[in-house]
C-alpha positions in Angstrom: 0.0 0.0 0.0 1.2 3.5 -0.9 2.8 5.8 1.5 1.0 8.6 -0.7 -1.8 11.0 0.3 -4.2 11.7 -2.4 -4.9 15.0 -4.0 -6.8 16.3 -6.5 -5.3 17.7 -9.3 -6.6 21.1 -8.6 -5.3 21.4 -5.4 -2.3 19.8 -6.4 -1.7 22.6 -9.4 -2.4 25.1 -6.3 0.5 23.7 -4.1 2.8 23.1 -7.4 2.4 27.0 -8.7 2.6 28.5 -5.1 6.2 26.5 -4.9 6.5 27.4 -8.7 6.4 31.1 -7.5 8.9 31.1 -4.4 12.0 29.7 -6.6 14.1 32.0 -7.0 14.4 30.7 -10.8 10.7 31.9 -11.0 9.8 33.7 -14.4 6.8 36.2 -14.9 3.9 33.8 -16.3 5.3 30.6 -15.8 2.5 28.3 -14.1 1.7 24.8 -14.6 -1.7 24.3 -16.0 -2.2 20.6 -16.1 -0.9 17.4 -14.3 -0.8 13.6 -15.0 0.3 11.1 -13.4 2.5 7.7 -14.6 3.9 4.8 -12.5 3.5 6.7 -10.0 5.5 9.5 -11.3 3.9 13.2 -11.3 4.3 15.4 -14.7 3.1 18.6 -15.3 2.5 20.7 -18.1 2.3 24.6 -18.7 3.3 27.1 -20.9 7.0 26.8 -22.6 7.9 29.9 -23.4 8.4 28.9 -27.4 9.3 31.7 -29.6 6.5 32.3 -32.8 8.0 29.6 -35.0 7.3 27.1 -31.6 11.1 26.8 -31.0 12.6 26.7 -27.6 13.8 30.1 -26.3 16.0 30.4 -23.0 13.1 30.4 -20.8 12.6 27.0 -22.3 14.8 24.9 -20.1 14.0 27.4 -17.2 10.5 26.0 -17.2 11.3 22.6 -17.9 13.6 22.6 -14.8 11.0 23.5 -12.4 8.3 21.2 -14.0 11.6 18.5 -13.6 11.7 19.6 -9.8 7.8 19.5 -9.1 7.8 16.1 -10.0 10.9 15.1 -7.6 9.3 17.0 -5.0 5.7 16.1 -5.0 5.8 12.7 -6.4 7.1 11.1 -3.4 4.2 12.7 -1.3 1.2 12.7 -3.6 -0.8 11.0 -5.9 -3.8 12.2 -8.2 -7.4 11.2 -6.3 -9.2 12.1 -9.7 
């Protein structure tokens, strides 16, 4: 039996922006909008930062970083109820 306490993924996205937004890494607009969950494993999903021809830009990897740490932060502690 899991160790996990389950959330839904609306007060999940609440807990993952508000962490989101004390990094100091933290850029203007970036939020994640979405999450999923697989073996056990938490992803989110948000806005990129692409440039108009849907390429990365140097936000890019910023973004990805912190969805990267979300997921080794919250995944040991939560998994999606809904």
């Amino acid at each position: 039996m899991s160790n996990k306490n389950p959330i839904s993924s609306t007060d999940l996205l609440m807990i993952a922006n508000q962490i989101i937004q004390d990094q100091e890494s933290y850029i203007d607009g970036m939020r994640a909008t979405s999450v999923e969950e697989r073996d056990g494993v938490l992803i989110f999903k948000g806005e990129y930062f692409l440039d108009d021809e849907g390429l990365p830009t140097a936000n890019t990897t910023a973004v990805f970083n912190m969805f990267k740490l979300l997921a080794h932060k919250l995944s040991p502690e939560f998994t999606l109820a809904d």
